[in-house]
Structure formats: structure tokens, C-alpha cells
MILO-952184 format. One line per field, with one value per residue (C-alpha): x negated, y negated, z negated; residue in three letters. Coordinates in nm, 2 decimals, padded with zeros to 4 digits. Layout:
<nodes>
X	c(X / ...)
Y	c(Y / ...)
Z	c(Z / ...)
residuo	c(ALA / ...)
</nodes>
This chain:
<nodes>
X	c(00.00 / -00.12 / -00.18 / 00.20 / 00.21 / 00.27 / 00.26 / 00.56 / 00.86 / 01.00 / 01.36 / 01.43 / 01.64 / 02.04 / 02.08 / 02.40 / 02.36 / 02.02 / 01.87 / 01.84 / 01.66 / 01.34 / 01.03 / 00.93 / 01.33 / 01.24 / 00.95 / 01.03 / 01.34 / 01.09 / 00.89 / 01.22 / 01.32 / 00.96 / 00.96 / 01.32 / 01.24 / 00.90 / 01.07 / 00.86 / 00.94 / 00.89 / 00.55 / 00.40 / 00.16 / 00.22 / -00.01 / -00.25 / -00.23 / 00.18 / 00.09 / -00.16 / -00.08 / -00.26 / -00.05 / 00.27 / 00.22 / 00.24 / 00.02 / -00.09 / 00.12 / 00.40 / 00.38 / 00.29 / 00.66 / 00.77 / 00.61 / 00.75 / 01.10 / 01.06 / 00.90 / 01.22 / 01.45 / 01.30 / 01.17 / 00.82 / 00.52 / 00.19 / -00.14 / -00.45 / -00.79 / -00.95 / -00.71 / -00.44 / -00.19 / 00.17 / 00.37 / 00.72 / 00.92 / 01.20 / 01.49 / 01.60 / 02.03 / 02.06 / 01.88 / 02.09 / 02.41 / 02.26 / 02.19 / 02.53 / 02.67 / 02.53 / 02.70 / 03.03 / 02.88 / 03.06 / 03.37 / 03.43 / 03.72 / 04.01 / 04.15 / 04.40 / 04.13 / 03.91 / 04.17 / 04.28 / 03.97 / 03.95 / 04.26 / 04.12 / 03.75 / 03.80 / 04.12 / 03.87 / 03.55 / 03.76 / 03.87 / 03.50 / 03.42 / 03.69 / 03.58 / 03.22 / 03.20 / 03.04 / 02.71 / 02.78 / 02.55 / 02.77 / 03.07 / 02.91 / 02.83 / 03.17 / 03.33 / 03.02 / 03.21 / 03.50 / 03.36 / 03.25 / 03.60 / 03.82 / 03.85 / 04.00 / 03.75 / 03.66 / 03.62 / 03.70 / 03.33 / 03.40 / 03.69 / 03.47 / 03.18 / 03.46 / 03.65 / 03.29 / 03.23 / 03.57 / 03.43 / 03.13 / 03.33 / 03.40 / 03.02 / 02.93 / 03.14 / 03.02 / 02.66 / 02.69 / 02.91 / 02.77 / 02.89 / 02.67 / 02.77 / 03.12 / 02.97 / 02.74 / 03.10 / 03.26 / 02.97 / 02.95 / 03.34 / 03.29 / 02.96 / 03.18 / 03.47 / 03.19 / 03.04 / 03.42 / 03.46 / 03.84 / 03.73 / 03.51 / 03.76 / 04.03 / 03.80 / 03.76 / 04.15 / 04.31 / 04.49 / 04.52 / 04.78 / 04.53 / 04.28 / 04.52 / 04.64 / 04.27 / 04.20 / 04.55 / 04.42 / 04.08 / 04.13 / 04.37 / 04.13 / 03.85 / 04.06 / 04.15 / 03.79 / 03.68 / 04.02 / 03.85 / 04.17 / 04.09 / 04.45 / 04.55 / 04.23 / 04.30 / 04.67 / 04.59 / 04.29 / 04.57 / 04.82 / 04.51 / 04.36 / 04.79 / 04.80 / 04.47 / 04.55 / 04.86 / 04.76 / 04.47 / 04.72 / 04.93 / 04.66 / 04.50 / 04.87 / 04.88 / 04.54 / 04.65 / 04.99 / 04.97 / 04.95 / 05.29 / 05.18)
Y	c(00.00 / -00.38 / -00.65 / -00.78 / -01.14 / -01.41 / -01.68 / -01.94 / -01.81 / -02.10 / -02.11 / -02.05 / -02.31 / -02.26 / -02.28 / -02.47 / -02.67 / -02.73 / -02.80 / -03.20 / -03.12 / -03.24 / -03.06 / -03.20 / -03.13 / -02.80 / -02.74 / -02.91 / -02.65 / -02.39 / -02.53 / -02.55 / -02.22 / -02.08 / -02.25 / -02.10 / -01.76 / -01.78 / -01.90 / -02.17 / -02.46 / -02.80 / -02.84 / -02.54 / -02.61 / -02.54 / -02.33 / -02.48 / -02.16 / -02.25 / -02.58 / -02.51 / -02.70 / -02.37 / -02.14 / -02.36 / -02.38 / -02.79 / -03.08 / -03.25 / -03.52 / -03.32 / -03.13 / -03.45 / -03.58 / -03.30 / -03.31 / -03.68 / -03.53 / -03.34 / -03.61 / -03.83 / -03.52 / -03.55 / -03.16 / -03.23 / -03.48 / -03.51 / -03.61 / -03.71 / -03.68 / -03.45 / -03.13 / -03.28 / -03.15 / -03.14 / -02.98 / -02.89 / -03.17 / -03.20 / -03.41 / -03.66 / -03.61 / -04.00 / -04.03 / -03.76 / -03.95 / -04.23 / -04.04 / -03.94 / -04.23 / -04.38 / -04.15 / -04.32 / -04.69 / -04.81 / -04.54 / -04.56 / -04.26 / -04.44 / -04.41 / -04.14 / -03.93 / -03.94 / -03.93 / -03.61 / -03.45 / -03.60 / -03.45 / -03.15 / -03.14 / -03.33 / -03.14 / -02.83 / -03.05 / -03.13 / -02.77 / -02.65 / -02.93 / -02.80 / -02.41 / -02.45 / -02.61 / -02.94 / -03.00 / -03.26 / -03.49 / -03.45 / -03.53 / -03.85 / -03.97 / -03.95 / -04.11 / -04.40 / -04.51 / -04.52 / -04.77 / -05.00 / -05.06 / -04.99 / -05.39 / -05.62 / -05.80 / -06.19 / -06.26 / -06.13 / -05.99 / -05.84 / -05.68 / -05.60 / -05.43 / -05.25 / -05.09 / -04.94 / -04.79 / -04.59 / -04.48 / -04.37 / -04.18 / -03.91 / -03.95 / -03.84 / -03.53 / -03.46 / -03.50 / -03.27 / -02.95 / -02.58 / -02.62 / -02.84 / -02.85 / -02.91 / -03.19 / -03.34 / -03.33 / -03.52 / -03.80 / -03.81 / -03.92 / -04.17 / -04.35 / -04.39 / -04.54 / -04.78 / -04.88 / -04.90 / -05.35 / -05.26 / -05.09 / -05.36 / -05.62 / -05.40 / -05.39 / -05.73 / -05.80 / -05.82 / -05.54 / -05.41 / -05.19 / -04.97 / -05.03 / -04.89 / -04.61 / -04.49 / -04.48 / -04.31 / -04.01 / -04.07 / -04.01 / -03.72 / -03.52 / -03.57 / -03.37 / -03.14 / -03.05 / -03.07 / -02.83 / -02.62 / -02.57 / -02.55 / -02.57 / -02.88 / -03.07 / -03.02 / -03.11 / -03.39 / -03.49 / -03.41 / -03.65 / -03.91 / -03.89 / -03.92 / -04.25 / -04.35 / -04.30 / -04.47 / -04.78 / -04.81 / -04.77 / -05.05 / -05.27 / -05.21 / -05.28 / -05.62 / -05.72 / -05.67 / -05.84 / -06.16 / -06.47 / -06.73 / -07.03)
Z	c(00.00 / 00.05 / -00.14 / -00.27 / -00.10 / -00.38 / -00.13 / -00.17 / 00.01 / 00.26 / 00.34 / 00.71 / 00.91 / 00.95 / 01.32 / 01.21 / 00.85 / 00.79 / 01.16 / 01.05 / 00.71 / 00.71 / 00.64 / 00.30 / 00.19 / 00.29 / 00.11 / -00.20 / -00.23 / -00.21 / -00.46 / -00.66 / -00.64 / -00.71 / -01.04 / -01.15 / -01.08 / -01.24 / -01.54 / -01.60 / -01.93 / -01.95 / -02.01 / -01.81 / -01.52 / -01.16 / -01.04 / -00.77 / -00.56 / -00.51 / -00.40 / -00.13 / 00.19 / 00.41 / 00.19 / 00.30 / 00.63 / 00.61 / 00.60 / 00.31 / 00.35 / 00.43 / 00.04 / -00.09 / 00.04 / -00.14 / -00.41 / -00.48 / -00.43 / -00.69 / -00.91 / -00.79 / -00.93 / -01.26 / -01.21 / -01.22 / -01.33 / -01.17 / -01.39 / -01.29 / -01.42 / -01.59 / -01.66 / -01.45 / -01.17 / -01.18 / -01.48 / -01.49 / -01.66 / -01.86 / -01.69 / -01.89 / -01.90 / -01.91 / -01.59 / -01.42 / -01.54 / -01.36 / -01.04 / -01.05 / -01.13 / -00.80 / -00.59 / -00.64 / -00.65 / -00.36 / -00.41 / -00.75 / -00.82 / -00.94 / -01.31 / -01.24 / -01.13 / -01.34 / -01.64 / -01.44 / -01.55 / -01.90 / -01.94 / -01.88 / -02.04 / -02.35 / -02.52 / -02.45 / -02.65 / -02.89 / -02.95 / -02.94 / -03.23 / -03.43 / -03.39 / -03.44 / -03.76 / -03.69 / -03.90 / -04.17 / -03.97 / -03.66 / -03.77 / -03.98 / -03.64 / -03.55 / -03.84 / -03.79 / -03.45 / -03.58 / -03.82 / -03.59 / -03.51 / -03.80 / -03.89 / -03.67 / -03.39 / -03.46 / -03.13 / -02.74 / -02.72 / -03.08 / -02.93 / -02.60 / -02.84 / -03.01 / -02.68 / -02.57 / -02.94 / -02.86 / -02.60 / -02.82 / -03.01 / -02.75 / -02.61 / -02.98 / -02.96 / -02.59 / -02.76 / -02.99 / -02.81 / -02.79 / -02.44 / -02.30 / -01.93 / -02.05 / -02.26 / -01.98 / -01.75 / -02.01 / -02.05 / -01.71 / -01.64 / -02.02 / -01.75 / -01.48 / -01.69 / -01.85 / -01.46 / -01.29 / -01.24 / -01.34 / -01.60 / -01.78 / -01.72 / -01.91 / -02.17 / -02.20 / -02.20 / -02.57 / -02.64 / -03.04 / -02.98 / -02.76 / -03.07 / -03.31 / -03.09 / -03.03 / -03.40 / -03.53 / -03.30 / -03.37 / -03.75 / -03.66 / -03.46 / -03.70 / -03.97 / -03.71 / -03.65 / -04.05 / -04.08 / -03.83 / -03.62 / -03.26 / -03.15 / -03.33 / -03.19 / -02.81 / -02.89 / -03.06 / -02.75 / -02.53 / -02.67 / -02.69 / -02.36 / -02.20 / -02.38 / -02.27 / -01.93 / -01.94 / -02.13 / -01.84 / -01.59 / -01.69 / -01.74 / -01.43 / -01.25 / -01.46 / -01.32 / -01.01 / -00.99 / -00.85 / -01.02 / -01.03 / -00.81)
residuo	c(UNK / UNK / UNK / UNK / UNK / UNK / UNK / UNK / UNK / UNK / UNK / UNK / UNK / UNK / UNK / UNK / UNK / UNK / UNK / UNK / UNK / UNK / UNK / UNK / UNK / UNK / UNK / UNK / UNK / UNK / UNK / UNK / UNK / UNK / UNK / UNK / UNK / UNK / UNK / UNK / UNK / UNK / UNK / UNK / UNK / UNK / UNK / UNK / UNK / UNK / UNK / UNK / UNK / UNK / UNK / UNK / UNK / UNK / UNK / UNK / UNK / UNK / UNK / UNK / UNK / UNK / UNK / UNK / UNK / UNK / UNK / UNK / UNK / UNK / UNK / UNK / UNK / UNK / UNK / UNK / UNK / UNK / UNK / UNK / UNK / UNK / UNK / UNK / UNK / UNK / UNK / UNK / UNK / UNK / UNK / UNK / UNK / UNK / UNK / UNK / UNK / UNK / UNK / UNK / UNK / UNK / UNK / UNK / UNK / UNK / UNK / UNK / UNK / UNK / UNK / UNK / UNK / UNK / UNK / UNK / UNK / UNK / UNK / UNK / UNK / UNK / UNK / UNK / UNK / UNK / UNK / UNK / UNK / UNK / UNK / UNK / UNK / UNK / UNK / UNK / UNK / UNK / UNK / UNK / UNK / UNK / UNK / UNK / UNK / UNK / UNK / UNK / UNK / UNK / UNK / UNK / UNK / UNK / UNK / UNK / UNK / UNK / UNK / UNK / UNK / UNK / UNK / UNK / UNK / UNK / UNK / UNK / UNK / UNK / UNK / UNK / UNK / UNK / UNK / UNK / UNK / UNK / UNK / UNK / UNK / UNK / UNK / UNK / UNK / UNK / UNK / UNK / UNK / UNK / UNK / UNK / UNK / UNK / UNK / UNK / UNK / UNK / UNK / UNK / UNK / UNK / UNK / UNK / UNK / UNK / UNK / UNK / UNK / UNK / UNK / UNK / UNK / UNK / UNK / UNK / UNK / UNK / UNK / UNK / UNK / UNK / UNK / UNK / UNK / UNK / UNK / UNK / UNK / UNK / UNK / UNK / UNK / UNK / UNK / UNK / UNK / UNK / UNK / UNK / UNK / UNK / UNK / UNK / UNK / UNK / UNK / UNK / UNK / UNK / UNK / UNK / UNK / UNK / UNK / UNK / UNK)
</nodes>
């Protein structure tokens, strides 16, 4: 038997799909997919070997395109000097948000869809919180946001500071889930509600009925979770995220009624 080939494996062309993908796209996928099987951690060196431009079949400046894909991805760092190269990294979640974020910049969903999905993921978070036990540190956080809030704003960018610590609220319970990719969805939707122009501008609108509302479920789910009772937490997210929606509806249908002349 031969000599087993450990070269880097690179992904053949789709005669249909991928026939516009560029080489360095290519490659950097490769490189991707090597460092997944190999099971390599944050921290971990990439072997020289797998980044050998003969090995490859590219030019250098073709694998060094890729390689600043893959820098741009957040999947890997490069060092120089003495004992450097490139290392697997450890992407940073708030940078991924961002990334994200930037793919609806000039589509922004609208509030009914993404209130379609809150609907959704955060009954289920709130249901997790409830039937894993927060730690006592956790759920201090929690109660800590809803401090920021309890007593009534001094001024409009009191009230402002106060509408975005709701919003905290539920990006503390995301933060501190077992299920982390149904945390990261819900964080996620939370960025895009925070970036939306209709969004800020609703925020910015007097409303303490909406500021009440948000804390009578607030303080409700928070003894559901303490109670441990998984059931009566998505119920009680359930009833909170419908009235959330709701409220952002109509505002969003005042702001854009038209003004008496």
C-alpha cells in the first residue's frame, strides 16, 4: 500500500452553482473544512504543511486571499515573528451578530417578522431558564435590569436608556441559556430590533404603559424560573412577547400616519 495522502482536499467546481466562485473562496473552504475535521481549538496552530501554496495547487497570492477570508471570518489569526503563523481563533459572538446584522442593512425585516420568531425562540429560553436552575449569579443579572427601570424615567433619554435595558433583560437570559444557538438566534433578532430606524424612534416615544407592561411580565417570569416551572415561563414569555408585538405595531402605525396640516 502507499503512502496515505494528507494533502488538503479542494472542493471540485459545481458545473452549475459554484462555476463563479473564485479561487481563493475556494480554497479558503478547504482550509475550513480541514480545520473542522482535524478537530482543531482555538489556540491550536495550523500546520505549515496544510498551508503550502505547491501542496494547493495555487499561487501565493491566491492562499494568501484566502487566508484573509478566513482572518475576515474571525476563524483564524496570523502572527508574525518568531514562533508565528496562523492559529485557529475563537470568533467573537458579538462580531458575528454584527456580520449578520449587516446583511439586512438596507432590508431591515419588518417588526411582524421578526416578532414572528421572538414569538417563537424566547417562550422556549424562557422555559430553558426555568428548567435548568439558573445560577444565583444568573438570575441576579436578570433582576439587575430590571432595576434600571423599575423607577419612573426623569427625562425622554432616561426613558430611551430605560426601553434598551428591557431589551437587556431578555439579552441576559439569551446569555446565559444551555442552548446556545437558541440563545445566539434570540440576541441576534434583540440587534436587529436595536439597529431598525423605526425601532429607535419608538423607543424614543413616551410610552409608560409599555414600561409597566414589560415589568408586570418581567417580575412574573422571573418567579416562574426561580419556581423552576418550565411551562408557566413560556406562557408567561408568550403572553409578553404578544403584547410587545402589538404595542410596536401600533406605534409604528402612529409614526406613520400623517401629520394634520
Amino acid at each position: 500500500m502507499g503512502e496515505a495522502d494528507d494533502s488538503l482536499p479542494v472542493p471540485a467546481l459545481d458545473p452549475q452553482a459554484g462555476k463563479r466562485r473564485k479561487r481563493p473562496d475556494i480554497i479558503s473552504d478547504a482550509i475550513r473544512d480541514r480545520l473542522m475535521s482535524a478537530g482543531l481549538a482555538p489556540g491550536d496552530r495550523v500546520p505549515a504543511d496544510w498551508l503550502n501554496p505547491e501542496r494547493l495547487g495555487v499561487s501565493r497570492g491566491t492562499l494568501r486571499e484566502a487566508l484573509k477570508i478566513l482572518e475576515f471570518q474571525g476563524l483564524i489569526a496570523s502572527k508574525t515573528g518568531p514562533g508565528g503563523g496562523a492559529f485557529v481563533a475563537a470568533i467573537d459572538p458579538d462580531n458575528a451578530i454584527r456580520i449578520l446584522d449587516n446583511l439586512f442593512l438596507f432590508e431591515p425585516p419588518s417588526i411582524a417578522d421578526i416578532y414572528a420568531i421572538r414569538k417563537l425562540v424566547e417562550p422556549e429560553l424562557a422555559a430553558t431558564a426555568a428548567a435548568d436552575s439558573l445560577s444565583e449569579k444568573a438570575f441576579t443579572a436578570l433582576q439587575a435590569t430590571i432595576r434600571l427601570y423599575e423607577a419612573e424615567p426623569a427625562s425622554s433619554e432616561d426613558e430611551y436608556r430605560q426601553r434598551l435595558a428591557e431589551l437587556d433583560f431578555h439579552a441576559e437570559l439569551a446569555r446565559n441559556s444551555s442552548n446556545r444557538l437558541l440563545g445566539f438566534v434570540a440576541i441576534f433578532l434583540l440587534s436587529l430590533l436595536r439597529d431598525m430606524t423605526v425601532c429607535r424612534e419608538i423607543y424614543q416615544l413616551p410610552n409608560p404603559q409599555l414600561r409597566e407592561t414589560g415589568l408586570h411580565y418581567q417580575v412574573r417570569l422571573l418567579r416562574a424560573i426561580r419556581q423552576g416551572d418550565p411551562d408557566r415561563a413560556r406562557q408567561v414569555m408568550l403572553e409578553h412577547m404578544v403584547e410587545a408585538e402589538k404595542s410596536m405595531l401600533k406605534s409604528a402605525a402612529m409614526r406613520e400616519r400623517p401629520k394634520a396640516g
